[in-house]
Every structure is written in structure tokens, then in C-alpha cells.
C-alpha positions as YAML, in Angstrom:
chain: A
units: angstrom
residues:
- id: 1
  name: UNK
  ca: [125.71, 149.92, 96.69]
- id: 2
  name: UNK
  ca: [126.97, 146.92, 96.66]
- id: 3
  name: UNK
  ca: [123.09, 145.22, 95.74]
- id: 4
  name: UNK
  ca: [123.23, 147.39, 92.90]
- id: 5
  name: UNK
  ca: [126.33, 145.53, 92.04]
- id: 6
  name: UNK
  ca: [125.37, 142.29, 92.26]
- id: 7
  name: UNK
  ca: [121.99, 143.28, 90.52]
- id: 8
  name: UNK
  ca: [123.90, 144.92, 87.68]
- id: 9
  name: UNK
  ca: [125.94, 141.48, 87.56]
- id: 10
  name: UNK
  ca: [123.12, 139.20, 87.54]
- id: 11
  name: UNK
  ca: [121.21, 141.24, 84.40]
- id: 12
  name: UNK
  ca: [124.67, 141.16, 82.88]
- id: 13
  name: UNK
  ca: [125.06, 137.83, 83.15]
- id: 14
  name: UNK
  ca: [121.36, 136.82, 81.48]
- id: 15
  name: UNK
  ca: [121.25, 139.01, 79.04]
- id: 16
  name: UNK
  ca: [124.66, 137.87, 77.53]
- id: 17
  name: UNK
  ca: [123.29, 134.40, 77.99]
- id: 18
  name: UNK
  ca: [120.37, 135.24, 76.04]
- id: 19
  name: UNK
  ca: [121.84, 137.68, 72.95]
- id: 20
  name: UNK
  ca: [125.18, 135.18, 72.13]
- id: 21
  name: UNK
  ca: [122.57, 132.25, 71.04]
- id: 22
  name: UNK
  ca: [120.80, 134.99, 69.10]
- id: 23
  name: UNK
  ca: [123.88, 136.37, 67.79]
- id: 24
  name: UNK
  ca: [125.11, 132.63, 66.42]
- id: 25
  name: UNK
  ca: [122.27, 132.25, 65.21]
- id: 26
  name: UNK
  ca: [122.43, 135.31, 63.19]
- id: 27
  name: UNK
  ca: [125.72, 134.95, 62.03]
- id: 28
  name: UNK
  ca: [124.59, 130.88, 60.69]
- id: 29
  name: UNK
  ca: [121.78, 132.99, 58.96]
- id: 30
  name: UNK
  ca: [124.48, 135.35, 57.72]
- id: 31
  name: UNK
  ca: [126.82, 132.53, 55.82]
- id: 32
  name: UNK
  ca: [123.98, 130.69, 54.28]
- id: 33
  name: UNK
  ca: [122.28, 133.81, 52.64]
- id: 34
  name: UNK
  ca: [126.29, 134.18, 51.10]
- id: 35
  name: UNK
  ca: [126.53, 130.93, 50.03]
- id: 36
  name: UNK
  ca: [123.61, 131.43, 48.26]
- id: 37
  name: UNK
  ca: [124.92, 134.89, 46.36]
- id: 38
  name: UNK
  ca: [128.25, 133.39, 45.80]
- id: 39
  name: UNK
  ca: [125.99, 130.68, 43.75]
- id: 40
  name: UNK
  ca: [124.02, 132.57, 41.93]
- id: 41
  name: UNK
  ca: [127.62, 134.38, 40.90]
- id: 42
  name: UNK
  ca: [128.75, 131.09, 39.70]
- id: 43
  name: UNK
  ca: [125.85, 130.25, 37.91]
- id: 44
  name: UNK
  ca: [125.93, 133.82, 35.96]
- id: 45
  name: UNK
  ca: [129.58, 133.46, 34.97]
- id: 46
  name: UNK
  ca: [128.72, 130.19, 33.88]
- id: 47
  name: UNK
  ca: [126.15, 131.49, 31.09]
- id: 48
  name: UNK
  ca: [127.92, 134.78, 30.42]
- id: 49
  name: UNK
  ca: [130.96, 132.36, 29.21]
- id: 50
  name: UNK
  ca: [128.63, 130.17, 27.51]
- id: 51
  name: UNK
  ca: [126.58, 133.06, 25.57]
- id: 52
  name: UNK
  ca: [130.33, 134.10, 24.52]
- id: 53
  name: UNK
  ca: [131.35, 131.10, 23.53]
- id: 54
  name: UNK
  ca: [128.17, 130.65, 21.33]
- id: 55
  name: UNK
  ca: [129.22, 134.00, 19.69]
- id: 56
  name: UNK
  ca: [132.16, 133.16, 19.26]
- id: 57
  name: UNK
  ca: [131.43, 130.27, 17.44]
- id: 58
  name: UNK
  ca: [128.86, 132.08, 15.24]
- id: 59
  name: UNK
  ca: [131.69, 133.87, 13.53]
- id: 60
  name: UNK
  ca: [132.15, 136.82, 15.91]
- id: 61
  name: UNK
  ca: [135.30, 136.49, 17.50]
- id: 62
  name: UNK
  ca: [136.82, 137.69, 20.97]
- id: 63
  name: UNK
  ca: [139.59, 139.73, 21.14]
- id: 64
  name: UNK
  ca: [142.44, 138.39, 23.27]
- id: 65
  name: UNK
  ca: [142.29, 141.19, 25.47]
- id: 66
  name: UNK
  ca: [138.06, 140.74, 26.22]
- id: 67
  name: UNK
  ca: [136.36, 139.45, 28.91]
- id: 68
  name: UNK
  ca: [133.11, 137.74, 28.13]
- id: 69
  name: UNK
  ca: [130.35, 140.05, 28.85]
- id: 70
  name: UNK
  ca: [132.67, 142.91, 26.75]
- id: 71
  name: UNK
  ca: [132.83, 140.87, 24.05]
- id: 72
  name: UNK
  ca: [129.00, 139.85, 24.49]
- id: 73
  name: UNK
  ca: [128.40, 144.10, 24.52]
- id: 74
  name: UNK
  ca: [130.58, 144.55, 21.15]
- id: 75
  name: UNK
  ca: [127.79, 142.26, 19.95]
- id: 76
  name: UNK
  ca: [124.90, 143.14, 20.34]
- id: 77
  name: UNK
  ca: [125.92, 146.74, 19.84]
- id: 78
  name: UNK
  ca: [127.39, 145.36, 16.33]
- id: 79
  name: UNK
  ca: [124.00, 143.82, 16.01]
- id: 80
  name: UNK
  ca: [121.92, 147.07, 16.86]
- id: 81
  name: UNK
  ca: [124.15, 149.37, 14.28]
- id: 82
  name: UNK
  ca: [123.52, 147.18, 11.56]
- id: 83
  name: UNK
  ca: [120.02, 147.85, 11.96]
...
């Protein structure tokens, strides 16, 4: 019983050894790949705002109460219905 043990131990032991590198290693992966979407989140907001400040600057104003991809909807629907 008590080889069993020690053999039960010893597996334990190397397999943790093994699977906590791989599991770092993951978790690394993990962060970059959300760095990346957090980005590419940035970068959108950054020409949504742009594209509604262009509008608004064409004559089509934002309401106070708007965010910018709202008030870039209400335009090209305004757009569409004139059509």
C-alpha cells in the first residue's frame, strides 16, 4: 500500500511540474490575445467618433443625449429616406 503511495506521489509531483509551465504559458497567451481586442476597441471608437464628428460638421448635428454610432444611424437612415 504504501508503494502505491509513494507512486501516486511521485506522478503527482511530475505532472504538476509539467502542466503549471503549460498553464503560464497559457495564461501569457491569454493576456496578449486581450490586449490585442482591447486595441482593436480603441481603434473602432476612435473612427466611430471621427465619422460623427465629420457629420456633424457637414450640417447634421448630434443631439446632446446621442452617442456616436446613434447619431451616425439617424444618418444614414436620414440619408436612405430621402431616397
Amino acid at each position: 500500500m504504501e508503494n502505491f503511495l509513494d507512486t501516486f506521489l511521485y506522478a503527482y509531483t511530475v505532472t504538476s511540474q509539467v502542466v503549471f509551465p503549460m498553464l503560464i504559458f497559457i495564461i501569457i497567451l491569454l493576456i496578449i490575445d486581450l490586449g490585442k481586442y482591447s486595441k482593436l476597441s480603441e481603434k473602432i471608437s476612435k473612427l466611430l467618433l471621427n465619422l460623427s464628428e465629420s457629420i456633424d460638421d457637414s450640417g447634421f448635428k448630434k443631439n446632446t443625449d446621442e452617442n456616436n454610432l446613434r447619431h451616425i444611424q439617424r444618418f444614414i437612415d436620414k440619408k436612405i429616406s430621402k431616397d
